[in-house]
C-alpha positions as CSV (number, residue, x, y, z in Angstrom):
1,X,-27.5,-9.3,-4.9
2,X,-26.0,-12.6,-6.1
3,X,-23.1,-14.4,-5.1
4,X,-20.6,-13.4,-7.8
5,X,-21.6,-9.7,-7.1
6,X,-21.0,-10.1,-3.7
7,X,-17.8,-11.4,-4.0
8,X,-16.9,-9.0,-6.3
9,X,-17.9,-5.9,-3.8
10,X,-16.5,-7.4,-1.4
11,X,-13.1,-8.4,-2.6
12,X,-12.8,-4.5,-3.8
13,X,-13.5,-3.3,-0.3
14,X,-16.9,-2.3,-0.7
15,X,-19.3,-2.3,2.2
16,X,-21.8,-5.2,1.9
17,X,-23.4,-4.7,5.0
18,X,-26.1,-3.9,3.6
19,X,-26.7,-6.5,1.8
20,X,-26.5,-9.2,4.6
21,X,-30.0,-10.1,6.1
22,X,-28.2,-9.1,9.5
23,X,-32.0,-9.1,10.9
24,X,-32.6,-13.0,10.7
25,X,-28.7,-13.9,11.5
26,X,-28.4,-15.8,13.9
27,X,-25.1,-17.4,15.7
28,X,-25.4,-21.2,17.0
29,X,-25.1,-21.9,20.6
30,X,-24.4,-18.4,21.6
31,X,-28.1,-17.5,23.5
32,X,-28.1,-13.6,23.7
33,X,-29.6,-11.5,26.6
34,X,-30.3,-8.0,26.7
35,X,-28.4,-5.8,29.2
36,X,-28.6,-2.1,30.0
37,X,-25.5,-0.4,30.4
38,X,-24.6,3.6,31.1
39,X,-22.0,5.4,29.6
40,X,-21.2,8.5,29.6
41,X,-22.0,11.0,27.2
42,X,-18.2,11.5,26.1
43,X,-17.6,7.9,25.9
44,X,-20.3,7.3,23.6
45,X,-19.0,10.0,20.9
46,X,-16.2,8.1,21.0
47,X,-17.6,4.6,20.5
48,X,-19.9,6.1,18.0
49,X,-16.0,8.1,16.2
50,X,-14.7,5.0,16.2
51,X,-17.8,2.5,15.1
52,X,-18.6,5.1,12.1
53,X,-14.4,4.8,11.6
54,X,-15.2,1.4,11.3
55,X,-18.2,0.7,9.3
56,X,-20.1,-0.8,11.9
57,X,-22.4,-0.5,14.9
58,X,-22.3,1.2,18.3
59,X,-23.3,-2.5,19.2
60,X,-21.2,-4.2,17.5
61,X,-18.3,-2.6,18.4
62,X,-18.8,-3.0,22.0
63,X,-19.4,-6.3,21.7
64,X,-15.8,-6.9,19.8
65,X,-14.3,-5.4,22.5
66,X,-15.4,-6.8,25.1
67,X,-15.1,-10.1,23.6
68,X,-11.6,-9.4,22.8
69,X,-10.8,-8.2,26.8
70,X,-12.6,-11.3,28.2
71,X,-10.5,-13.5,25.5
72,X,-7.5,-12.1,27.7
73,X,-8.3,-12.2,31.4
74,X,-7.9,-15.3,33.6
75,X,-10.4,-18.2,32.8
76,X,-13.1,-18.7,35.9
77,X,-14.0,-21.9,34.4
């Protein structure tokens, strides 16, 4: 897809997810590590309601969040 196409989709509200290479993105100075975390089963239907609401990701919905909640509690630093 070129750019003007993109634009174009995405300035309509089209979904151009898939269009991104999300597999090679990568985001400067933020060094991931892999975690395993359990939920329970009725708290993942409703991550998974709610990502699918959204057009996005189990993933990367948990990940907004919990950026967002850290955003609001106390610093450590």
């Amino acid at each position: 897809m070129n750019a003007k196409k993109f634009d174009t989709d995405f300035d309509s509200g089209k979904n151009v997810t898939a269009s991104l290479g999300r597999s090679r993105a990568k985001r400067p100075l933020q060094k991931s590590k892999r975690v395993n975390v359990d939920f329970p089963v009725w708290m993942i239907e409703s991550l998974d309601r709610e990502a699918n609401r959204l057009g996005v990701t189990r993933q990367s919905i948990i990940k907004v969040w919990l950026a967002e909640r850290l955003e609001q509690a106390p610093s450590n630093h």
